[in-house]
C-alpha positions as CSV (number, residue, x, y, z in Angstrom):
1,X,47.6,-56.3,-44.2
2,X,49.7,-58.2,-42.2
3,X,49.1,-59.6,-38.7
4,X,50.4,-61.5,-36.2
5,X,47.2,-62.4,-34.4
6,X,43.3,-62.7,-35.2
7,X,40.8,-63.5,-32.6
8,X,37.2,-64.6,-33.6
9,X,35.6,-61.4,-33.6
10,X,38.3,-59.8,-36.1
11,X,37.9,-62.9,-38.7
12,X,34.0,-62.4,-37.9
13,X,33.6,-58.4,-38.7
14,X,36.3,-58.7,-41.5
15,X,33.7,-61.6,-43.7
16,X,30.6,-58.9,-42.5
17,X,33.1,-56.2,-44.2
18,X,33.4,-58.3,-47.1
19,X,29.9,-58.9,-47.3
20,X,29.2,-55.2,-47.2
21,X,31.7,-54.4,-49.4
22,X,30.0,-56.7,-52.0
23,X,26.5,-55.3,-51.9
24,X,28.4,-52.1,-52.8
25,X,30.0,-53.3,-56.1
26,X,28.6,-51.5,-59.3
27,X,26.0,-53.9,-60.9
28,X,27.8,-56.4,-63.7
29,X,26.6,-54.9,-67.0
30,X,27.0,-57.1,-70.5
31,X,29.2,-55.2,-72.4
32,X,28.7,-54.4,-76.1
33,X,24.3,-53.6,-75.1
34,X,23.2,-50.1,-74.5
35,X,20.2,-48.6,-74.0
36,X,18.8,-46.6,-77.3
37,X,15.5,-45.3,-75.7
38,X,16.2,-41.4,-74.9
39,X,15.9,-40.3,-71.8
40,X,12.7,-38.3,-71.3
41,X,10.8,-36.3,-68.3
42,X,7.8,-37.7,-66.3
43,X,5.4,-35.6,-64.7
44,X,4.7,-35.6,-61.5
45,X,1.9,-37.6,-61.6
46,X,3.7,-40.0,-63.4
47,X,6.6,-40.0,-61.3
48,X,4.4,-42.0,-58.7
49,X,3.8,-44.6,-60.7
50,X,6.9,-45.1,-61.2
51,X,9.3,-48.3,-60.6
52,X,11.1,-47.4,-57.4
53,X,14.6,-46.2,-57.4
54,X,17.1,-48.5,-56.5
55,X,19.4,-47.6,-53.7
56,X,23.4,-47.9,-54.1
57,X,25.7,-46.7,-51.5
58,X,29.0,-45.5,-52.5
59,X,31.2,-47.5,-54.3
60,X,33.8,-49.2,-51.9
61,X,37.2,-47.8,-51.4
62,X,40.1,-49.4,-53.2
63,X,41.3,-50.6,-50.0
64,X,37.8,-52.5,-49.3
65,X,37.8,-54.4,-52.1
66,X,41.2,-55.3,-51.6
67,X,40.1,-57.0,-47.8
68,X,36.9,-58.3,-49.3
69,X,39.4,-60.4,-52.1
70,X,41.6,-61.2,-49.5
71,X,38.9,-62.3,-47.4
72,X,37.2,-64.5,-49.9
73,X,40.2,-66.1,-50.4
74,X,40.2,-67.2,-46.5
75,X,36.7,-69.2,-47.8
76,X,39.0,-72.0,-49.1
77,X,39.8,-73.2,-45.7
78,X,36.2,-74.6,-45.4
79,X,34.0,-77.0,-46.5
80,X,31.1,-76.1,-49.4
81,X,28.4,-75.7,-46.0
82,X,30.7,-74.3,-43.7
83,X,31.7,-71.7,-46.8
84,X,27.2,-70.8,-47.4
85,X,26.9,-70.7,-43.1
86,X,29.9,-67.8,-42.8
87,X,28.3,-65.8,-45.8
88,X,24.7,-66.3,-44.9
89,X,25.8,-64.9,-41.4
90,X,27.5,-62.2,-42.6
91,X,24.9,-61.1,-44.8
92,X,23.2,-60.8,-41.2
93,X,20.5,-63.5,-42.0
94,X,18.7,-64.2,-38.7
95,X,20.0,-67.8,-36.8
96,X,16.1,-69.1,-37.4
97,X,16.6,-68.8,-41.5
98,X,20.3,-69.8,-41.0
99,X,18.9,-73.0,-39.3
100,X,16.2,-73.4,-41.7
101,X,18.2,-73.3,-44.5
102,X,20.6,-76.2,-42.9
103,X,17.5,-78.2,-41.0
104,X,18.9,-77.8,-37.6
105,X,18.5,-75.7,-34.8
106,X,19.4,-72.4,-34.4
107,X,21.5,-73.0,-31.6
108,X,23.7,-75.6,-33.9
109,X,23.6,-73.4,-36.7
110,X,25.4,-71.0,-34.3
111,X,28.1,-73.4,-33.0
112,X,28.9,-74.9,-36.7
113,X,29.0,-70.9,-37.5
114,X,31.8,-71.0,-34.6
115,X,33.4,-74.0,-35.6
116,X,34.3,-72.6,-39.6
117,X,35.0,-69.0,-38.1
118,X,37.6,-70.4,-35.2
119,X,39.3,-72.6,-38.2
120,X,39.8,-69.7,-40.1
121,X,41.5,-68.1,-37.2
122,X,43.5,-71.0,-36.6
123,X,45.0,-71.2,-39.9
124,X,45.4,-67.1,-40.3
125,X,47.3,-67.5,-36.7
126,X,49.5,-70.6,-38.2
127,X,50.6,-68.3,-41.4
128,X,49.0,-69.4,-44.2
């Protein structure tokens, strides 16, 4: 998709996108290993005991995945830090863990956040 001009909120919802988009991947899998135990019915007494199901949203459209790559690509503009900041943030970690994770304040985490986010919009703008 080609534009002619981001802002900071587009570059910020397209790495949440991304981010989302990721979590909805189907699980990597080791070809060439497959499970030989059959299948076989709990009852329902067992069924409580049971390990909990793990929940999986749809599988992202085509299209998704297409932004997400494209998106991750944009991660090459920045530095190693400024690259684990963006994706913490748009894996919606809270600004305290973000900050905790750097040892700084929330408040800096926040404008270094800004900082990587509005040079990615700067180089998108130039035409890179």
């Amino acid at each position: 998709m080609a534009r002619n001009h981001w802002t900071i909120e587009d570059v910020a919802a397209r790495f949440e996108e991304a981010a989302s988009t990721g979590r909805r991947l189907p699980p990597v899998r080791v070809q060439g290993y497959f499970n030989t135990w059959p299948a076989f019915v709990r009852q329902e007494w067992e069924a409580f005991a049971a390990d909990e199901k793990v929940y999986r949203a749809y599988p992202p459209s085509p299209e998704a995945i297409d932004r997400m790559l494209e998106t991750m690509r944009w991660v090459q503009w920045l530095e190693v830090e400024q690259r684990h900041l963006v994706w913490m943030r748009s894996n919606r970690y809270r600004w305290e863990q973000i900050g905790r994770r750097f040892a700084c304040a929330a408040r800096t985490a926040q404008r270094r956040y800004d900082a990587a986010i509005h040079l990615v919009v700067l180089h998108l703008n130039k035409g890179h």
